[in-house]
N, C-alpha and C positions, 0 to 999 in steps of 0.2 A: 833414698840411698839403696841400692843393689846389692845383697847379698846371695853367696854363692854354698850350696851344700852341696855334698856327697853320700848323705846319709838317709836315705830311704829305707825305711827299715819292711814296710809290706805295700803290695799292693793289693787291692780288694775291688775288684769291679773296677768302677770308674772312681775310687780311691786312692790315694798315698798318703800314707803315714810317712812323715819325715821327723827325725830326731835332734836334738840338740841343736836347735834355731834358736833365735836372740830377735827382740823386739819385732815380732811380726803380729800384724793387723787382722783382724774380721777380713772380709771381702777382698784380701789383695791380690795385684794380679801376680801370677807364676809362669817363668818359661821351664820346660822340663825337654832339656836336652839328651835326648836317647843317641844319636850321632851328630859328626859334622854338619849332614844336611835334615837331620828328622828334627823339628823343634816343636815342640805343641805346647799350648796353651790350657792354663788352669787357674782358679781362683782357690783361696782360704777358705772352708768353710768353718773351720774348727780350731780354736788357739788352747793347748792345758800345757801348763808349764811352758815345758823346751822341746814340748812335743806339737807338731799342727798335722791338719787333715786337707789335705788337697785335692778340690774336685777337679776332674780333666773335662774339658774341652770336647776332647777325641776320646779316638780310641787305646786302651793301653796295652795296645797289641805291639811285641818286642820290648818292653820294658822290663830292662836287667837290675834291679837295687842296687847290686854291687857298681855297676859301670855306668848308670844313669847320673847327668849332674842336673840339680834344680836350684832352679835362679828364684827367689824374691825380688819385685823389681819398685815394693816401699810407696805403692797407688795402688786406688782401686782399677778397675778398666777404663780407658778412657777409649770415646770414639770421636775420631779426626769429621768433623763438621764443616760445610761451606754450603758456598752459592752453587757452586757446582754439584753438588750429590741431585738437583731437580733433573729427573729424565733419566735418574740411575737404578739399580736393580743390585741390592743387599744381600751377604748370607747374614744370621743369627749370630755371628764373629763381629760384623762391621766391614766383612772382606767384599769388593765388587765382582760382583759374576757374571756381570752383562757383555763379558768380551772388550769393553771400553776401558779407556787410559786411566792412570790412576789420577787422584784428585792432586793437583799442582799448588794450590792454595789453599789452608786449612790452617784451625786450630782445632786443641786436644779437649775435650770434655769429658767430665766425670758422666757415666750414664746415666747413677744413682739422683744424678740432679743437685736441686737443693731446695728446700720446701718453700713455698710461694705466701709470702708475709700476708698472713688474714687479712689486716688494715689496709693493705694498698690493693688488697682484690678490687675489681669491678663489679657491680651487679647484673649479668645476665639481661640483655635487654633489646638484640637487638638480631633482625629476622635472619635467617637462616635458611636459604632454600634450594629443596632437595628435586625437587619436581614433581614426588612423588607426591598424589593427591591424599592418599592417607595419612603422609606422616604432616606435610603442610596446613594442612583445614584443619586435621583433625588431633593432632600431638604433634606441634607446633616443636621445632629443633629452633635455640637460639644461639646466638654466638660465646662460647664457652660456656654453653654448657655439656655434661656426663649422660648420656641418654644411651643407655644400652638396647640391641635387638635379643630379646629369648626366644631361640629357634628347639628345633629337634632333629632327631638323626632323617634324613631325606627330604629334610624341607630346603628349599633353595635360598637358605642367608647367604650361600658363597655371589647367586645370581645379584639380590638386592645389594651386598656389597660395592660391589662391582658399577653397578645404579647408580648407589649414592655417592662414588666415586668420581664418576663418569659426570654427572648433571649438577652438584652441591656448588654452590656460589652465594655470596653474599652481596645482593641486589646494589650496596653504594660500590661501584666498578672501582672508584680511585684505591683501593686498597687490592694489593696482587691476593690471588687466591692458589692454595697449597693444598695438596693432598697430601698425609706420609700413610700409606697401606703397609700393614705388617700384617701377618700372615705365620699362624706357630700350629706347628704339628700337625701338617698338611701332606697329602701322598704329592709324588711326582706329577700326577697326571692334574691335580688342583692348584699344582703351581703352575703348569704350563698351558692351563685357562687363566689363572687370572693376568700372567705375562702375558699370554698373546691377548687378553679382551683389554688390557691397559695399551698398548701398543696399537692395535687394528683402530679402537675410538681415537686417539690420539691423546686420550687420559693422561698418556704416560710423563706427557711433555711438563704435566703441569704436578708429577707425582716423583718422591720417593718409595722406592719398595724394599720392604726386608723382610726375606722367604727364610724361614725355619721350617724344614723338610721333618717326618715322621722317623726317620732314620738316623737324623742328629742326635747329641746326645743331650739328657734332660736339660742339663745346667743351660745349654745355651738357648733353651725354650725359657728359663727364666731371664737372661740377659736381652735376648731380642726385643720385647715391650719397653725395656728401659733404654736400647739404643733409637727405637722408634720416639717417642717421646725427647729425647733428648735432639736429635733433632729438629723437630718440632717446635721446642724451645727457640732452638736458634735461630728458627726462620719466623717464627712470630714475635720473640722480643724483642731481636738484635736485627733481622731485616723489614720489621714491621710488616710480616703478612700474617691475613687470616690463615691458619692451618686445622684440615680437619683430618685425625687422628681416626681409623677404622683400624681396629683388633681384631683377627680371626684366628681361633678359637679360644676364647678365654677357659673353656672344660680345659684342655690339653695343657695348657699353662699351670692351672691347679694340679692336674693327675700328675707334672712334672713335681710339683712345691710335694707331694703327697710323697713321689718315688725319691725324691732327695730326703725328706726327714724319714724314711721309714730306713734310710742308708746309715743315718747317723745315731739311728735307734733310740728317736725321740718318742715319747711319748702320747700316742695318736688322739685328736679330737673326736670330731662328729663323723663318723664314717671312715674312718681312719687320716684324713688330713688334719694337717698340723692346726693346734691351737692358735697359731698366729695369721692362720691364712686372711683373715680380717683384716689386718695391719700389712698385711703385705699385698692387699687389693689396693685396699688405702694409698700405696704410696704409689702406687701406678696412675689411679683415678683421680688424687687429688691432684695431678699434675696439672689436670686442664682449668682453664678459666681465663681472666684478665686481669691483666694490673693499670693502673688508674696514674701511670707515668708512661706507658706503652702503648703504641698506636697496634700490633696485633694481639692475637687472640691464637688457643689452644683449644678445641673443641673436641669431645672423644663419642667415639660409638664404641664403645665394645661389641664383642657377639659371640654370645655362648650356645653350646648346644645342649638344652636339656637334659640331663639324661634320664630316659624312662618319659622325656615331657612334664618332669615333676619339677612343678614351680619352688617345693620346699626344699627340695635339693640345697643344700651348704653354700654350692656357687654361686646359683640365682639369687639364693635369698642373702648370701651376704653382699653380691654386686645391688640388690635392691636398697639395701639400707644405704648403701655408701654414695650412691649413683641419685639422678631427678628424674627416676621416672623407665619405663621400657614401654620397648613396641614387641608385642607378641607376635610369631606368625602362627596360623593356623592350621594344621593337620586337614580340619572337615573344608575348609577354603581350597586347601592347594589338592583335594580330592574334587571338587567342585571346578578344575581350570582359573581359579582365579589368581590371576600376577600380579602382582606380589602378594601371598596372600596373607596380609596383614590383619589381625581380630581388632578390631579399633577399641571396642568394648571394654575388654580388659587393660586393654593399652594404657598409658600414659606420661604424658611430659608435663612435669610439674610446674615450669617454667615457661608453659605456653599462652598464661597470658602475658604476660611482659614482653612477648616478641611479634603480637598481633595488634591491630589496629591503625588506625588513621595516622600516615605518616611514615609505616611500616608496612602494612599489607596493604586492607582497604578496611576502611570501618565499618563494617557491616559486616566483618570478618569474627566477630566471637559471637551475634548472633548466632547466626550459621552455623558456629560450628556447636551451639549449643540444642540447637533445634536438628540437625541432624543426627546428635547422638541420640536424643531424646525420640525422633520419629524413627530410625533404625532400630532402637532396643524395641520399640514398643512392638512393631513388623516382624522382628525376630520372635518376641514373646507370642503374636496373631499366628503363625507359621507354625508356631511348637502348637498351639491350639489346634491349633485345625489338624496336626497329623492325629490327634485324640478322637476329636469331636467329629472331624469331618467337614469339609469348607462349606456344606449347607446348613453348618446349626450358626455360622459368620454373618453380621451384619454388614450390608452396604461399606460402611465407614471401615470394619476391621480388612474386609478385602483391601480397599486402596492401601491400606498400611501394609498388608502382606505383598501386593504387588511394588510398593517403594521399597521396603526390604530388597526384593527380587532385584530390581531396575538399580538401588544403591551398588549392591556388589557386582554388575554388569558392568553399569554405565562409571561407577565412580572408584570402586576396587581394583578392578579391572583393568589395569591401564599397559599390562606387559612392563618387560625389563627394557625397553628401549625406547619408549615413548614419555617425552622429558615437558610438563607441563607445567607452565607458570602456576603461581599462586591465585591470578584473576583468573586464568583460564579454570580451574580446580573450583574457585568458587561459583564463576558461570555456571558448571554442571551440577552444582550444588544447588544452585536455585532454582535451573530444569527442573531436577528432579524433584524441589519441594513441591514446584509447579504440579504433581499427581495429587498433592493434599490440599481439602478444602481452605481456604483461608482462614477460616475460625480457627483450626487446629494447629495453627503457626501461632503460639502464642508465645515463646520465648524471642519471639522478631519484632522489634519495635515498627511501628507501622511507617515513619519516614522510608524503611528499608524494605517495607514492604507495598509502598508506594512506588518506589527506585525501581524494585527488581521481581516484586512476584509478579508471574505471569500465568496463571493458572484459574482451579474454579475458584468463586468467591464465598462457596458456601456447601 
């Protein structure tokens, strides 16, 4: 039910206090009528007594107390959903910007969602493919599951986005495949790459987008993820498509959650964000997964940007607890030329046995990917030697591990932003390159698979 004030007693930034209100909600939506044709949009943040605090939307630029009317309108936000939003282009509202018609058929949805019955989850099981050789062989993406990227300021997550955008499919074809990009606290100039590289690939046809510009106001950097997702929802429950969910910048999203409680003069956690920022990843994150009565699926990448590069940072470390796992990219990598430059090392996907093997990739697929992490670290550790020692105090053996090292992040790292490789193709070059180590040294590869596939010395 609608109710209508006239009692704005202040306004404070992007604030109103309004007075003597009757049964209003947490989170509900508000129209605040400045004229006949100025209407903007605001939600509840605050309910005491007969008093609420209204966060705006916009800006409260012309806002008279005296002559403003604001409307309660008795819901939270809903965003109008269909078939049609694939191939459209979102603001952080739920309003179309793409120049195109409005949507003709739709129903209304809460953003907020509604929480996904533990009991009827699915268990994570089933392959997910990116192209990309390091996230596939090596931190394996499954179908719902939460697998965040931790990037840093100038490393190119916006490029890899955009990748795993472009190339992600889930290999059984009969199920349609979905992309929703959302995109919060981004300049001009990185909305009008990732609109034009979704457009130019022909990404787009197969994507939802919703752009939250740096110049928006906070509130709607927290509502954008929850229209994203909710979305999502809709075309993986209710149209049975796979849908994979990419977040960019999950930093900006917190530093919004940070500049709303420091408004409301709550009382700050770790670094001054709110004590709840945990509960309120939570509910963004746990949205993805499967239900076990529904033929699709919900899958999330998030992607934060370090700040400082510091893993312990609040955001990281609480998207780690809550999340299965992250792909780091690398600073000394993307200084090295290598695309995407992914640390595999530190990397990964908790869930990456359950979406490899016989039936799903190839089976000779968790060898592989156990012996390559085990002959790359060791390469990496021969390399830190030698810068010490000097590659003459190096034995025969440690050379070929420094040179597989060398030849992994060439030949297998290496792959640029637009070069989209199967999972067989990825593991081919994988067993190229075991091919520099003696056979003996292959000792996490069961020898049927190394009957199949090595082709190198034998000693």
């Amino acid at each position: 039910m609608m109710r209508e004030y006239k009692t704005i007693r202040e306004v404070v930034g992007p604030l109103l206090i309004v007075d003597g209100v009757e049964n209003i909600q947490y989170d509900e939506e508000v129209e605040i009528f400045v004229d006949e044709d100025d209407v903007r949009i605001g939600k509840v943040l605050e309910v005491d007594g007969t008093s609420a605090v209204v966060q705006l939307y916009e800006s409260n630029m012309g806002i008279r107390p005296e002559s403003t009317r604001i409307r309660f309108k008795g819901e939270p936000m809903k965003l109008k959903v269909s078939d049609e939003m694939m191939g459209r282009i979102f603001d952080g509202k739920g309003r179309i910007i793409d120049g195109g018609p409005e949507l003709l058929s739709y129903e209304r949805r809460d953003i907020n969602g509604k929480v996904m019955n533990p009991v009827l989850r699915m268990f994570p099981n089933q392959f997910l493919q990116t192209g990309i050789s390091a996230i596939d062989v090596l931190n394996t993406l499954v179908v719902g599951q939460k697998l965040p990227i931790f990037s840093g300021a100038g490393l190119p997550h916006n490029e890899l986005a955009t990748q795993i955008a472009r190339q992600a499919k889930v290999l059984d074809e009969s199920i349609d495949f979905a992309v929703v990009f959302c995109a919060m606290g981004i300049s001009y100039e990185e909305a009008r790459f990732f609109e034009d590289e979704f457009k130019r690939t022909g990404a787009l046809e197969r994507s939802v987008l919703f752009m939250n510009l740096a110049n928006d106001p906070a509130i709607e950097r927290i509502s954008t993820p929850r229209m994203a997702l909710t979305t999502a929802e809709y075309l993986a429950f209710e149209k049975g498509m796979h849908v994979i969910v990419i977040m960019s910048d999950m930093n900006y999203y917190c530093e919004a959650l940070r500049e709303i409680s420091a408004s409301r003069k709550e009382i700050p956690g770790r670094r001054g964000y709110p004590g709840y920022m945990y509960t309120d990843l939570a509910t963004l994150y746990e949205r993805a997964g499967r239900l076990q009565d529904r033929e699709g699926s919900v899958t999330l990448i998030p992607i934060l940007s370090m700040p400082e590069d510091d893993k312990t940072h609040p955001i990281p470390d609480l998207t780690g607890y809550i999340t299965e796992g992250q792909i780091i990219l690398s600073r000394d990598l993307k200084r090295s030329g290598i695309e995407p430059p992914v640390d595999v090392l530190p990397s990964l996907s908790r869930l990456k046995d359950k979406g490899i093997g016989d039936g799903k990739t190839r089976k000779d697929h968790s060898d592989v990917m156990n012996q390559l992490f085990a002959s790359y670290a060791k390469g990496k550790e021969t390399i830190e030697l030698a810068s010490i020692l000097g590659e003459s105090a190096l034995s025969d053996l440690d050379l070929q591990y420094a040179s597989f090292a060398r030849a992994f992040e060439k030949d297998f790292l290496d792959q640029g932003f637009y070069e989209n490789r199967s999972v067989t193709e990825s593991l081919d070059i994988a067993w190229k390159l075991l091919g520099m180590l003696p056979k003996t040294e292959l000792k996490r590869v069961r020898d049927e698979f190394l009957i199949t596939y090595y082709h190198g010395e034998t000693s």
